[in-house]
PyMOL Python script that loads the backbone (N, CA, C, O; Angstrom):
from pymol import cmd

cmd.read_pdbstr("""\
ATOM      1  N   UNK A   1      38.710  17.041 -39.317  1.00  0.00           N
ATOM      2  CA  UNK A   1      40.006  17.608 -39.569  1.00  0.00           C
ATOM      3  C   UNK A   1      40.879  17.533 -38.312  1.00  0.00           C
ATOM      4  O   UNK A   1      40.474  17.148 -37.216  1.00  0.00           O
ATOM      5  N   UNK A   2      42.120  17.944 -38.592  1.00  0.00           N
ATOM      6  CA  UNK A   2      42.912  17.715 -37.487  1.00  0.00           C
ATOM      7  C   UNK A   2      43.102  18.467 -36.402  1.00  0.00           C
ATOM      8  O   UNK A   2      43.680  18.240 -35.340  1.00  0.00           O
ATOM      9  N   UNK A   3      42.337  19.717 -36.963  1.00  0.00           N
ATOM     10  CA  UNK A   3      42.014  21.045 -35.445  1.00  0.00           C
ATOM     11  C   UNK A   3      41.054  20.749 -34.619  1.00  0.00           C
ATOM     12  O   UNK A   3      40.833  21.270 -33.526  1.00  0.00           O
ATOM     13  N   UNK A   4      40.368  19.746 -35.243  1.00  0.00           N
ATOM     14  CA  UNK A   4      38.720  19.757 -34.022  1.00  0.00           C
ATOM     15  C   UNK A   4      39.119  17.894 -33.328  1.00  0.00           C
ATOM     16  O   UNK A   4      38.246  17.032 -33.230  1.00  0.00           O
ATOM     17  N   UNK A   5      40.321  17.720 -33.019  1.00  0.00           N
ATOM     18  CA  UNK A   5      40.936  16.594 -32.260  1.00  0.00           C
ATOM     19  C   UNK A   5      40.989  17.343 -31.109  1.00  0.00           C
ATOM     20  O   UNK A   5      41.124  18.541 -31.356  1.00  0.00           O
ATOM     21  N   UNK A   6      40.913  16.984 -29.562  1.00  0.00           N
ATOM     22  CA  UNK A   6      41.492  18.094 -28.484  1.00  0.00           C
ATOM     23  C   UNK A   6      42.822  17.649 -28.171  1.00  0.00           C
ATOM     24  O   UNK A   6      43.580  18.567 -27.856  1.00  0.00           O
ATOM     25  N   UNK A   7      43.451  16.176 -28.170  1.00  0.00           N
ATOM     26  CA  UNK A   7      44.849  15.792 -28.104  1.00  0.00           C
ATOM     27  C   UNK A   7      45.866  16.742 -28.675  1.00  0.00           C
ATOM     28  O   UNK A   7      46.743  17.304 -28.020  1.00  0.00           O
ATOM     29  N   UNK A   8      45.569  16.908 -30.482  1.00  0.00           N
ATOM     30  CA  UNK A   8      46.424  18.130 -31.248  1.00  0.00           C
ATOM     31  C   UNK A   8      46.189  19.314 -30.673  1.00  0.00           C
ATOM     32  O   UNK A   8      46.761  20.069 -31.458  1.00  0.00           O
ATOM     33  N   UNK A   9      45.596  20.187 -29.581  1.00  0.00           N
ATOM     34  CA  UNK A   9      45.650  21.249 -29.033  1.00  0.00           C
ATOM     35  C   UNK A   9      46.317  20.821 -27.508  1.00  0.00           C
ATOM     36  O   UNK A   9      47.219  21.529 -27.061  1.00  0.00           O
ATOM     37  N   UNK A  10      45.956  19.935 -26.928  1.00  0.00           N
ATOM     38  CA  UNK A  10      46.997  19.774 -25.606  1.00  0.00           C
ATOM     39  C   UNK A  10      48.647  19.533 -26.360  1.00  0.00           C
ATOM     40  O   UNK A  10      49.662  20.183 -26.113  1.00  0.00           O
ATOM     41  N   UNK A  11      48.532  18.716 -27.049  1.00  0.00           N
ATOM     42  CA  UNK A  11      49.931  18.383 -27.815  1.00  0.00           C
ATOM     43  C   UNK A  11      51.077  20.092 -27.880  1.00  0.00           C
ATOM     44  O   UNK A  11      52.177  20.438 -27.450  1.00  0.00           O
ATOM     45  N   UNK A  12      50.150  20.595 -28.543  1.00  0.00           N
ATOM     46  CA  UNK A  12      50.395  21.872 -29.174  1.00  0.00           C
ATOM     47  C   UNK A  12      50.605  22.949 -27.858  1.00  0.00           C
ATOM     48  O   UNK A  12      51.469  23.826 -27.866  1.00  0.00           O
ATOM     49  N   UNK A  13      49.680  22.726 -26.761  1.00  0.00           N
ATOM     50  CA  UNK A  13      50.154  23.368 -25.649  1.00  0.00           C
ATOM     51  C   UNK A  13      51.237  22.917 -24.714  1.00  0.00           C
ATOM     52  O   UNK A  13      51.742  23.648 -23.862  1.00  0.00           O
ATOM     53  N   UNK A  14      51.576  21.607 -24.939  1.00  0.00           N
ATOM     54  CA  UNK A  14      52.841  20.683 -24.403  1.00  0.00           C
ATOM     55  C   UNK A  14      54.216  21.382 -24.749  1.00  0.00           C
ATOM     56  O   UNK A  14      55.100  21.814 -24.010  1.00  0.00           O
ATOM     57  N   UNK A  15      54.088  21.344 -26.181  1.00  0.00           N
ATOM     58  CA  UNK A  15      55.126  21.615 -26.984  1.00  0.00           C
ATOM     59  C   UNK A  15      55.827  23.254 -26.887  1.00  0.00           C
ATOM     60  O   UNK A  15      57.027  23.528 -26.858  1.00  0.00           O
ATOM     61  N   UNK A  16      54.643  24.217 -26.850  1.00  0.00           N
ATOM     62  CA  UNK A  16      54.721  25.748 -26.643  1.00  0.00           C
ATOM     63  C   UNK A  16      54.966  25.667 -24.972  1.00  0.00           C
ATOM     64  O   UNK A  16      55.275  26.747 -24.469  1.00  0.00           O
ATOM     65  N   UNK A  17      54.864  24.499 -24.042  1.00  0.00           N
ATOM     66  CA  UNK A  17      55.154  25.007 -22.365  1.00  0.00           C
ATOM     67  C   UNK A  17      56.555  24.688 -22.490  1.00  0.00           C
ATOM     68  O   UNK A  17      57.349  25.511 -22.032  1.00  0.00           O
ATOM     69  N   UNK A  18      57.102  23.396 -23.155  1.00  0.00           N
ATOM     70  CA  UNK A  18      58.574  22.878 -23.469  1.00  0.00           C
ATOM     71  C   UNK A  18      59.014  24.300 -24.284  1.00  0.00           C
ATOM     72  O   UNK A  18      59.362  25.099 -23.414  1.00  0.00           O
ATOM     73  N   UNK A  19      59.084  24.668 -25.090  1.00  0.00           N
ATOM     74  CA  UNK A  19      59.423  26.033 -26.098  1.00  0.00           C
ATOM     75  C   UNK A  19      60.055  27.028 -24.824  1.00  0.00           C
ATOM     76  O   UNK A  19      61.201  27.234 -24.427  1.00  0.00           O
ATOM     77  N   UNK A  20      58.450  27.626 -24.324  1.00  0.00           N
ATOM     78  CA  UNK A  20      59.187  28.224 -23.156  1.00  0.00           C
ATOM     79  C   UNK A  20      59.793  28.258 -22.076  1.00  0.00           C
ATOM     80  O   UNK A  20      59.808  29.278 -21.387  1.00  0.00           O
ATOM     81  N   UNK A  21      60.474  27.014 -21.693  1.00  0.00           N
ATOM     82  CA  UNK A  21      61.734  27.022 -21.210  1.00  0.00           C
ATOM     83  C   UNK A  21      62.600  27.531 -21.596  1.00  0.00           C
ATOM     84  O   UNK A  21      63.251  28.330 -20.923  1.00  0.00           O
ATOM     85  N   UNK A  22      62.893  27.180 -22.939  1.00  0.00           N
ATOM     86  CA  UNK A  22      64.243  27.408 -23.665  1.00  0.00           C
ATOM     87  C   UNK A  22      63.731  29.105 -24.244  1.00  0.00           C
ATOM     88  O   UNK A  22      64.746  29.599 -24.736  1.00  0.00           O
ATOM     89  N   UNK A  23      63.247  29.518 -24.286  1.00  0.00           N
ATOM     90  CA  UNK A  23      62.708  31.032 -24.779  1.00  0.00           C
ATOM     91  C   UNK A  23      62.099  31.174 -23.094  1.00  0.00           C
ATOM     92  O   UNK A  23      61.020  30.649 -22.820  1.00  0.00           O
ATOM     93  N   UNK A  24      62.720  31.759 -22.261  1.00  0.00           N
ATOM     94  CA  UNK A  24      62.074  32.714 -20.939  1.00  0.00           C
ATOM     95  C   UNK A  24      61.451  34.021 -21.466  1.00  0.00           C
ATOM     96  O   UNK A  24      62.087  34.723 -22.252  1.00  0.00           O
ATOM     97  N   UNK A  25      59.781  34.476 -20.896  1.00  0.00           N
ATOM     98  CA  UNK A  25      60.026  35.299 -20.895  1.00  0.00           C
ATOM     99  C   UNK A  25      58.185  35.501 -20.684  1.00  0.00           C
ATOM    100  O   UNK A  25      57.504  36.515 -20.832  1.00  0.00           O
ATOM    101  N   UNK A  26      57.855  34.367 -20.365  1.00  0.00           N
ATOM    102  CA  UNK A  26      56.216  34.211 -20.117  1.00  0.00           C
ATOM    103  C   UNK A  26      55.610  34.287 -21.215  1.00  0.00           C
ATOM    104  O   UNK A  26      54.421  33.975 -21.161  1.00  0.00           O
ATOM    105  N   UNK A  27      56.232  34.761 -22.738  1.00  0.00           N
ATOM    106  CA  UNK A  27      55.532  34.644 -24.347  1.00  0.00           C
ATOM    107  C   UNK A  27      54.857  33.552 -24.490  1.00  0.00           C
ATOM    108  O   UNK A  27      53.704  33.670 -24.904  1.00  0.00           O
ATOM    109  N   UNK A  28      55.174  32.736 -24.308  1.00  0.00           N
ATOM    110  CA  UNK A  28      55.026  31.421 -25.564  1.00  0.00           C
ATOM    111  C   UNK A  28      53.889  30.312 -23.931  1.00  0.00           C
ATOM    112  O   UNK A  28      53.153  29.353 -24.161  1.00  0.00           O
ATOM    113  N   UNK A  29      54.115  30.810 -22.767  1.00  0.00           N
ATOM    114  CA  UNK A  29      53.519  30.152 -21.942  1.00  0.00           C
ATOM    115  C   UNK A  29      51.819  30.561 -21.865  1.00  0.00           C
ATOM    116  O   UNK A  29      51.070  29.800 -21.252  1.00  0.00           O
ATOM    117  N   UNK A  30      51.349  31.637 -22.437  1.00  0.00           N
ATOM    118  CA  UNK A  30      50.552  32.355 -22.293  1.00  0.00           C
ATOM    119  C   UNK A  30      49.708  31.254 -23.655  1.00  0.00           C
ATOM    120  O   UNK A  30      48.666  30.627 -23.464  1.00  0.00           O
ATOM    121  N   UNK A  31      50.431  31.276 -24.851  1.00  0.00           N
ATOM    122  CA  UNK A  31      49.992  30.727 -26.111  1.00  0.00           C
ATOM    123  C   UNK A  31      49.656  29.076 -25.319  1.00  0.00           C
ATOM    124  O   UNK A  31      48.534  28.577 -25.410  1.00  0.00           O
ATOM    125  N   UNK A  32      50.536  28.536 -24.739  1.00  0.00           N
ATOM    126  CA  UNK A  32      50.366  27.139 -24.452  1.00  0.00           C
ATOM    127  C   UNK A  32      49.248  26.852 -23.774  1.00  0.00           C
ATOM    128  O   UNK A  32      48.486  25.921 -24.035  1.00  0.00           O
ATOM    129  N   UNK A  33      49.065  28.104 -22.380  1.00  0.00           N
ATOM    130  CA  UNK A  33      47.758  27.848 -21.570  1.00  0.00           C
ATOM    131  C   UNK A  33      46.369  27.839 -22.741  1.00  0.00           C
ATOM    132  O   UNK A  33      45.567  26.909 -22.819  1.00  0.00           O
ATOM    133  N   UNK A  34      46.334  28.895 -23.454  1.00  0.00           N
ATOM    134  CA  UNK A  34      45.419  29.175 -24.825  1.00  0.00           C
ATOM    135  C   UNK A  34      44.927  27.546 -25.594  1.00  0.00           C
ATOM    136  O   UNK A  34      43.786  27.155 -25.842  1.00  0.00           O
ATOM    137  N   UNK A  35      45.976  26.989 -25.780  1.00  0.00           N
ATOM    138  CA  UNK A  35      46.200  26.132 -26.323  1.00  0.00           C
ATOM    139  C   UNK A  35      45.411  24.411 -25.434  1.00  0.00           C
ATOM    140  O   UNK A  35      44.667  23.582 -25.958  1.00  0.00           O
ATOM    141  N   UNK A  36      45.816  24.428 -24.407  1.00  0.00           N
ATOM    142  CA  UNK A  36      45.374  23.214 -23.418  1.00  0.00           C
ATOM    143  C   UNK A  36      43.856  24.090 -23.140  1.00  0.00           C
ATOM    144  O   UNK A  36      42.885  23.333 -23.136  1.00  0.00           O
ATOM    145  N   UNK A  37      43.602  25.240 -22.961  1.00  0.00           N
ATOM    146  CA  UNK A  37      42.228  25.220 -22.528  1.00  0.00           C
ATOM    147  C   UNK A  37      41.436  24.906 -23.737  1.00  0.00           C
ATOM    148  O   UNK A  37      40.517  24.106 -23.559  1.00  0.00           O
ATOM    149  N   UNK A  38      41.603  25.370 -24.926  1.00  0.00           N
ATOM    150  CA  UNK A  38      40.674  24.638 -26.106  1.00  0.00           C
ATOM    151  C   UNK A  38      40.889  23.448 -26.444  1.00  0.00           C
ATOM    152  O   UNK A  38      40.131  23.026 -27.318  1.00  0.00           O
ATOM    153  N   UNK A  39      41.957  22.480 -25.912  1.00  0.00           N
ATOM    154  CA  UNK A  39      41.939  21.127 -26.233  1.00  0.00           C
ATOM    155  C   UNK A  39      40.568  20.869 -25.006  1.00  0.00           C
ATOM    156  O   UNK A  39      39.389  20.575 -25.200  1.00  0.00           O
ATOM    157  N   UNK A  40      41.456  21.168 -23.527  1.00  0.00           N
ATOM    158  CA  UNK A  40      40.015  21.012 -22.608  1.00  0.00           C
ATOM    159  C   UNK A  40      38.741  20.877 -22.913  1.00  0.00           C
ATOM    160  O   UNK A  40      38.047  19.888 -22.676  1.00  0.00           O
ATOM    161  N   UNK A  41      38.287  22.258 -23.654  1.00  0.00           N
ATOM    162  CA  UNK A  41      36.829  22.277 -23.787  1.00  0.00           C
ATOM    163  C   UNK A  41      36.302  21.624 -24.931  1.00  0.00           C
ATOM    164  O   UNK A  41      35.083  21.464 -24.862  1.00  0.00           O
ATOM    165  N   UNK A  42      36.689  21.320 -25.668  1.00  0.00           N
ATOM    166  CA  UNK A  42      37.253  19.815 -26.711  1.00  0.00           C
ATOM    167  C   UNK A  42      36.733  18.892 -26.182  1.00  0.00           C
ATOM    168  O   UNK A  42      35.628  18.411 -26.431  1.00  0.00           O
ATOM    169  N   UNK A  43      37.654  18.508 -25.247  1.00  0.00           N
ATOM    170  CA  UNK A  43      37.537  17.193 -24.709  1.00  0.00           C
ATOM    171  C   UNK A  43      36.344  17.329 -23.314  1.00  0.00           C
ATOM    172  O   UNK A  43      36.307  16.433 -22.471  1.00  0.00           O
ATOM    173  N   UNK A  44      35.699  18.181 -23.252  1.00  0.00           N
ATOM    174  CA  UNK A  44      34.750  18.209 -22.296  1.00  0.00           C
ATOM    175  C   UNK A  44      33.244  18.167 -23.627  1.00  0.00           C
ATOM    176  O   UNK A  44      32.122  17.724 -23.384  1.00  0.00           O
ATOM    177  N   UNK A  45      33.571  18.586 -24.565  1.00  0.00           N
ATOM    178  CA  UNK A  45      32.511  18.654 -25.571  1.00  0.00           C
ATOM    179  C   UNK A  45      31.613  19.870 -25.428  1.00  0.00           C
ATOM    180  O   UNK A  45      30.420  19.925 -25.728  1.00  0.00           O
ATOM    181  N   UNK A  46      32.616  21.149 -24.759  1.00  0.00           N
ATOM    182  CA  UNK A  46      32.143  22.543 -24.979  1.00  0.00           C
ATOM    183  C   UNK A  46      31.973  23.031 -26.009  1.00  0.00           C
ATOM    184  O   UNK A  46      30.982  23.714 -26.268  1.00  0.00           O
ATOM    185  N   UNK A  47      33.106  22.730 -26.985  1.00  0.00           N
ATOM    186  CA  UNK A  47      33.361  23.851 -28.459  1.00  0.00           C
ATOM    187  C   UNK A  47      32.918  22.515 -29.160  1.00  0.00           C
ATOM    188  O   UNK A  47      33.117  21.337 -28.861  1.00  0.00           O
ATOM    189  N   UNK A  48      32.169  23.184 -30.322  1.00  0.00           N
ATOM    190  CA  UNK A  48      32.191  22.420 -32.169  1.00  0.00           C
ATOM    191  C   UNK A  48      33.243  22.646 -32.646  1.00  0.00           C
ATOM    192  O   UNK A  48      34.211  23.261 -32.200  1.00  0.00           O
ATOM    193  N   UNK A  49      33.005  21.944 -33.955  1.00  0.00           N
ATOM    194  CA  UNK A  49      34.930  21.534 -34.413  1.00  0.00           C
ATOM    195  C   UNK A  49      34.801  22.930 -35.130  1.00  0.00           C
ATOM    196  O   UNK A  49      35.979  23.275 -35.231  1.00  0.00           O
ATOM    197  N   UNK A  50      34.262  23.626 -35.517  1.00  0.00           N
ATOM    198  CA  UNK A  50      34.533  25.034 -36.382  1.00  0.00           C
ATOM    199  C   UNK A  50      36.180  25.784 -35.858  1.00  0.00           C
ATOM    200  O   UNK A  50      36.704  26.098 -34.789  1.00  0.00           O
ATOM    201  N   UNK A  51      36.609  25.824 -37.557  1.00  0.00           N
ATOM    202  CA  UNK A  51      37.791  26.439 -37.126  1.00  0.00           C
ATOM    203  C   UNK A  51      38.084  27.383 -36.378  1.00  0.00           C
ATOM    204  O   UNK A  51      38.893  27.452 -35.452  1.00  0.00           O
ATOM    205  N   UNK A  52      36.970  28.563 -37.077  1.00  0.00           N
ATOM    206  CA  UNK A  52      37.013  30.057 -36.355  1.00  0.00           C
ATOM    207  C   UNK A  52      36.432  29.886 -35.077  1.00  0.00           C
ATOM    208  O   UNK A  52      36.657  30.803 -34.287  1.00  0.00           O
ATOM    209  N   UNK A  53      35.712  28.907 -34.658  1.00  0.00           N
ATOM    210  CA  UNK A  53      35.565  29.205 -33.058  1.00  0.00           C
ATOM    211  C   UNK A  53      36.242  28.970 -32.273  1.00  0.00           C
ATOM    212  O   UNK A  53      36.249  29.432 -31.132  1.00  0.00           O
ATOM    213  N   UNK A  54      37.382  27.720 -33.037  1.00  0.00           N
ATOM    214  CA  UNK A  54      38.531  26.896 -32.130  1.00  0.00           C
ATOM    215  C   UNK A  54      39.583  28.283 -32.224  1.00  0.00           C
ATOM    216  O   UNK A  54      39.677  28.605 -31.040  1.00  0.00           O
ATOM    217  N   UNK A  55      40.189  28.994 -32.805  1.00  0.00           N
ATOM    218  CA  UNK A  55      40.827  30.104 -33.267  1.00  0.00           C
ATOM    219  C   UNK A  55      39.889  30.798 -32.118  1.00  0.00           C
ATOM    220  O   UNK A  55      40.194  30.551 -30.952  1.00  0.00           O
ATOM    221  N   UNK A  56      39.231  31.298 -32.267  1.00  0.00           N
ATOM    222  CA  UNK A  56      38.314  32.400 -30.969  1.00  0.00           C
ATOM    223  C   UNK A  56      38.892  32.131 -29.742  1.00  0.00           C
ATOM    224  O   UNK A  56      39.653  32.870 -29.118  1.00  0.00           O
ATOM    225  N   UNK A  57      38.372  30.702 -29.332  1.00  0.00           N
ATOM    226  CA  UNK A  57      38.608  30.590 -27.940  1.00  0.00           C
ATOM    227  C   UNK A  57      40.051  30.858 -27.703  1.00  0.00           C
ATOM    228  O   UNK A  57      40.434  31.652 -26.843  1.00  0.00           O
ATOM    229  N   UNK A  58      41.053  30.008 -28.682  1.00  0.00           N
ATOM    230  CA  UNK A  58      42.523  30.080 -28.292  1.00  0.00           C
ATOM    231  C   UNK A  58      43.272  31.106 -28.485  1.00  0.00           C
ATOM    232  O   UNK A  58      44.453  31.110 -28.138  1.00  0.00           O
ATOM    233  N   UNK A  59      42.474  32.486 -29.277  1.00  0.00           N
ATOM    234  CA  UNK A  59      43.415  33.791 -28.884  1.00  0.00           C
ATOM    235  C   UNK A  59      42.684  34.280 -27.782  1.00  0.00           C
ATOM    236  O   UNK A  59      43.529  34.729 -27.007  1.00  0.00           O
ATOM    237  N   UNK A  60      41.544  34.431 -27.300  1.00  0.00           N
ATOM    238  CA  UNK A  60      40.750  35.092 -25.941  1.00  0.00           C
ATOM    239  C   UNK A  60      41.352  34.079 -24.818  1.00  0.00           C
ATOM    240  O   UNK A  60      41.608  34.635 -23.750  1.00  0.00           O
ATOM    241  N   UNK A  61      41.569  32.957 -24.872  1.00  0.00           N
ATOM    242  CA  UNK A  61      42.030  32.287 -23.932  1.00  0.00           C
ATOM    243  C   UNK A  61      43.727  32.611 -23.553  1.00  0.00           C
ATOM    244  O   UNK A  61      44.221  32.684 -22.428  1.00  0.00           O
ATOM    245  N   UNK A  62      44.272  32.739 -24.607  1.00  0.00           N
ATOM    246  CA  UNK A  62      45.745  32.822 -24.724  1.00  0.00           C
ATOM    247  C   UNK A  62      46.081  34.287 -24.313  1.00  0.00           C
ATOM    248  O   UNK A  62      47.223  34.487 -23.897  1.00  0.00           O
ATOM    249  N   UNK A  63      45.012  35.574 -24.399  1.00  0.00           N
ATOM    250  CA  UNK A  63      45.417  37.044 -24.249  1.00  0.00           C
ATOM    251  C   UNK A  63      45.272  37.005 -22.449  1.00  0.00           C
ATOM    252  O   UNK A  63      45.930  37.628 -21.616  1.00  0.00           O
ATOM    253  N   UNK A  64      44.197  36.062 -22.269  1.00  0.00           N
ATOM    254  CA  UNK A  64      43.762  36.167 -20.759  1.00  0.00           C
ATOM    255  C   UNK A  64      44.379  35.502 -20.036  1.00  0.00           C
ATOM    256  O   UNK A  64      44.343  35.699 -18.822  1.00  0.00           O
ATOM    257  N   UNK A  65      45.169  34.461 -20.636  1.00  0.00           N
ATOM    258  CA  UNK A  65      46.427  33.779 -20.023  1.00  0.00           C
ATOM    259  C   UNK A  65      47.814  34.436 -19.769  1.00  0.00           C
ATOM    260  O   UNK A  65      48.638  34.401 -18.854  1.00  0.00           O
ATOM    261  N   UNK A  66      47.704  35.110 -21.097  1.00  0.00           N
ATOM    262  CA  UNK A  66      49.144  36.509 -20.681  1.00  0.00           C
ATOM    263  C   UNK A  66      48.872  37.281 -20.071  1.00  0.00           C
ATOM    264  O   UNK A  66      49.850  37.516 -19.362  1.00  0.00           O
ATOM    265  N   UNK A  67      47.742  38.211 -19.732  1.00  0.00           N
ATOM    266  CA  UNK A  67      47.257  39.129 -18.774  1.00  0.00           C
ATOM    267  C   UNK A  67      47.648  39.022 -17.502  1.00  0.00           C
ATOM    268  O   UNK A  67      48.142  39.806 -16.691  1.00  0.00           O
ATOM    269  N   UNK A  68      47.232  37.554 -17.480  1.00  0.00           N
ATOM    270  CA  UNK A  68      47.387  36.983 -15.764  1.00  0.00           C
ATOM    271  C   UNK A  68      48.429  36.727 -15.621  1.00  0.00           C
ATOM    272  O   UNK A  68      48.680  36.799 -14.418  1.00  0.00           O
ATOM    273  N   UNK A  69      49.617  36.326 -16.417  1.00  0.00           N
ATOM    274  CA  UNK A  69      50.687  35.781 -16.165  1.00  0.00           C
ATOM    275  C   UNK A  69      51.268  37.260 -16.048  1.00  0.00           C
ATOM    276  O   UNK A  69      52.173  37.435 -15.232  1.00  0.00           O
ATOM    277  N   UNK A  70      50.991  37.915 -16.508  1.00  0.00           N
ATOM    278  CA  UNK A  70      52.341  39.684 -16.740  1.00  0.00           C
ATOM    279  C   UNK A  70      51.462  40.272 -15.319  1.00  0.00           C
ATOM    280  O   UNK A  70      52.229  40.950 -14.636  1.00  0.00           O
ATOM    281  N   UNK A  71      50.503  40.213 -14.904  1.00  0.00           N
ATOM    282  CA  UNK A  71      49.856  40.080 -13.618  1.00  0.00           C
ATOM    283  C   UNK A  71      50.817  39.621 -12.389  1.00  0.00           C
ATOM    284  O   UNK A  71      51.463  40.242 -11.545  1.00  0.00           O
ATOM    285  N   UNK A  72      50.624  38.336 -12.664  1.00  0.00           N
ATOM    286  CA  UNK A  72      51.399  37.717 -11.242  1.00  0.00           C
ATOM    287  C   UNK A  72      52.893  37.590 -11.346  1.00  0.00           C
ATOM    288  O   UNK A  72      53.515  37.576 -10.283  1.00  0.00           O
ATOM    289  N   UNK A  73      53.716  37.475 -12.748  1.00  0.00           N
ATOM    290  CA  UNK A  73      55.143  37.190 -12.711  1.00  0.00           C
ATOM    291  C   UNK A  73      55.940  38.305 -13.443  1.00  0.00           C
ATOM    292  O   UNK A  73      57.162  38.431 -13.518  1.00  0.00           O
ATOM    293  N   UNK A  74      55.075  38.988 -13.902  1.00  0.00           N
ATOM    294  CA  UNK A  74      55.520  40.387 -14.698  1.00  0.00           C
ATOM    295  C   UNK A  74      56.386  41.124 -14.129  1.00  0.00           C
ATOM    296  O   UNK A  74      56.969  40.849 -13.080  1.00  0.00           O
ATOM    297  N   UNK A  75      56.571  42.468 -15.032  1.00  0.00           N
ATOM    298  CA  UNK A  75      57.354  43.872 -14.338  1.00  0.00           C
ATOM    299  C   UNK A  75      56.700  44.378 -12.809  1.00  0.00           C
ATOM    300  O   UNK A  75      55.598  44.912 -12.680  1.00  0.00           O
ATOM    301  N   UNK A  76      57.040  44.270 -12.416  1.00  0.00           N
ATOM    302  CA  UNK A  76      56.762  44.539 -10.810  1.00  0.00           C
ATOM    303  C   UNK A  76      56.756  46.543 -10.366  1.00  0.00           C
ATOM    304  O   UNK A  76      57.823  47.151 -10.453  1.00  0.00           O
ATOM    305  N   UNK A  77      55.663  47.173 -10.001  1.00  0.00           N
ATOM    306  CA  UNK A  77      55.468  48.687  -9.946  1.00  0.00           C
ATOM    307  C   UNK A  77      56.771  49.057  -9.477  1.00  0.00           C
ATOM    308  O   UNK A  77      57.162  48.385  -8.522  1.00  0.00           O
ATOM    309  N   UNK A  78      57.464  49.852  -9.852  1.00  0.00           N
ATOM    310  CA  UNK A  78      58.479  50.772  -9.691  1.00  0.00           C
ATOM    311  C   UNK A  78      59.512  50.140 -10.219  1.00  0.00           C
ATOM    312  O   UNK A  78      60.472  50.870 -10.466  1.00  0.00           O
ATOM    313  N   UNK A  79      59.685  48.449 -10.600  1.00  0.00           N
ATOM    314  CA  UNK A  79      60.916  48.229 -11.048  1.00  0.00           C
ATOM    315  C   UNK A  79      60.791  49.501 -12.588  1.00  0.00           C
ATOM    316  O   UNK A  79      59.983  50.172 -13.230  1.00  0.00           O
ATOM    317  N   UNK A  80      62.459  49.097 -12.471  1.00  0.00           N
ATOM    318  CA  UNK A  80      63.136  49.853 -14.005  1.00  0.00           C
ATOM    319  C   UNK A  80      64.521  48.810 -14.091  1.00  0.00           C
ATOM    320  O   UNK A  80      65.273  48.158 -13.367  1.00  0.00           O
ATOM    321  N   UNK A  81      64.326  49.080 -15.207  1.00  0.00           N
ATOM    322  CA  UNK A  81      65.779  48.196 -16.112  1.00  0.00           C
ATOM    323  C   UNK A  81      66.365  49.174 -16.425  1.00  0.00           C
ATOM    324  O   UNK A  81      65.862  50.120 -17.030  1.00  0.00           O
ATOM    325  N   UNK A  82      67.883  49.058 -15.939  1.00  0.00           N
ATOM    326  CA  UNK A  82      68.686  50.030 -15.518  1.00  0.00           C
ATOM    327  C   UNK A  82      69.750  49.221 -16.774  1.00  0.00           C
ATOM    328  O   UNK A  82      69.519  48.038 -17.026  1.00  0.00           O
ATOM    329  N   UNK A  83      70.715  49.834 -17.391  1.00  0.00           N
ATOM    330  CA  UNK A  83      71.622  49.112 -19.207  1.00  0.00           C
ATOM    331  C   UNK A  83      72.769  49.992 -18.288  1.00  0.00           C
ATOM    332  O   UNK A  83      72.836  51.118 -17.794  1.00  0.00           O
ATOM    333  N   UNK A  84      73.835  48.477 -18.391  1.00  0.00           N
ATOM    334  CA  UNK A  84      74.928  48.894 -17.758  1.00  0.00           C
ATOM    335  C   UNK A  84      75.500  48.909 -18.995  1.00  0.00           C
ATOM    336  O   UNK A  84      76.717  48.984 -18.823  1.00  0.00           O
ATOM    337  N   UNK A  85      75.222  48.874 -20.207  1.00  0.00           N
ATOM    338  CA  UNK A  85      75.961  48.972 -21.567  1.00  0.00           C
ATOM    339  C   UNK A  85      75.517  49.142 -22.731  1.00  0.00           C
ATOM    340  O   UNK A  85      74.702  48.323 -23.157  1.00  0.00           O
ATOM    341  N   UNK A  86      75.959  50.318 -23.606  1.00  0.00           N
ATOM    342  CA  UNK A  86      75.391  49.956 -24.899  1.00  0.00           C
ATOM    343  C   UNK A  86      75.179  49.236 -25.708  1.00  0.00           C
ATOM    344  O   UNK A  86      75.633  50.098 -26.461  1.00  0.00           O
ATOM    345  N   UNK A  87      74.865  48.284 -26.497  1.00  0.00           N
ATOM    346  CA  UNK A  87      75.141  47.636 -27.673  1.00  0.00           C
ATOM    347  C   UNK A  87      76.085  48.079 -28.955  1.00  0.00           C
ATOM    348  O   UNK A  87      76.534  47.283 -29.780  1.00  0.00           O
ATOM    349  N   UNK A  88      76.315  49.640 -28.959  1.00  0.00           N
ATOM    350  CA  UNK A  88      76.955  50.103 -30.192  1.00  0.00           C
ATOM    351  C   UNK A  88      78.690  50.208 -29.380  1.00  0.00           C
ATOM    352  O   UNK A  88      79.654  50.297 -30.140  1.00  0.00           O
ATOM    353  N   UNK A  89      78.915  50.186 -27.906  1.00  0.00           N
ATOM    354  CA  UNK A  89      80.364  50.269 -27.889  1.00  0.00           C
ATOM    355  C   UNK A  89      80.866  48.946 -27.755  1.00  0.00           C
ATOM    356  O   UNK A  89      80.268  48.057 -27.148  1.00  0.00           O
ATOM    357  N   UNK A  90      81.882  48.824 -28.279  1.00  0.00           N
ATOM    358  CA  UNK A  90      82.744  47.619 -28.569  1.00  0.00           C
ATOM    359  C   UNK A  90      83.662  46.865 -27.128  1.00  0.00           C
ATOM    360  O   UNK A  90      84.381  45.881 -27.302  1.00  0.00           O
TER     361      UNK A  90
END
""", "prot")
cmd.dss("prot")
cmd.show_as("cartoon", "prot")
cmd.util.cbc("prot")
cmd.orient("prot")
């Protein structure tokens, strides 16, 4: 099938690192790293083609990829976001 290819998971992490450019905000970069490490272990001949294990690795890979990323590029201790404006005044 076309999930147990590792190209269609680097592809797929290509596409979600391009995404988040245009969407800032470290979301979608977290999914992409997720994404290239199960093509990786794919293409190293770590994982079997099973869906649910390819699915396993790429949300545990993808949560531990956002962890680290809201880690190193995240909200920073003591910042605060300070709203110089409502949304409801005109």
């Amino acid at each position: 099938m076309l999930w147990q290819l590792w190209w269609v998971w680097m592809i797929a992490g290509a596409v979600l690192a391009i995404l988040e450019i245009l969407v800032s905000g470290f979301i979608l970069l977290g999914f992409a790293i997720g994404a290239a490490l199960t093509g990786l272990l794919l293409w190293l001949g770590v994982l079997g083609g099973s869906l649910a294990t390819l699915i396993l690795v790429f949300a545990v890979g993808s949560l531990l990829a956002w962890l680290a990323l809201r880690r190193v590029v995240g909200v920073r201790h003591g910042q605060v976001k300070v709203w110089d404006r409502d949304i409801n005044e005109g």
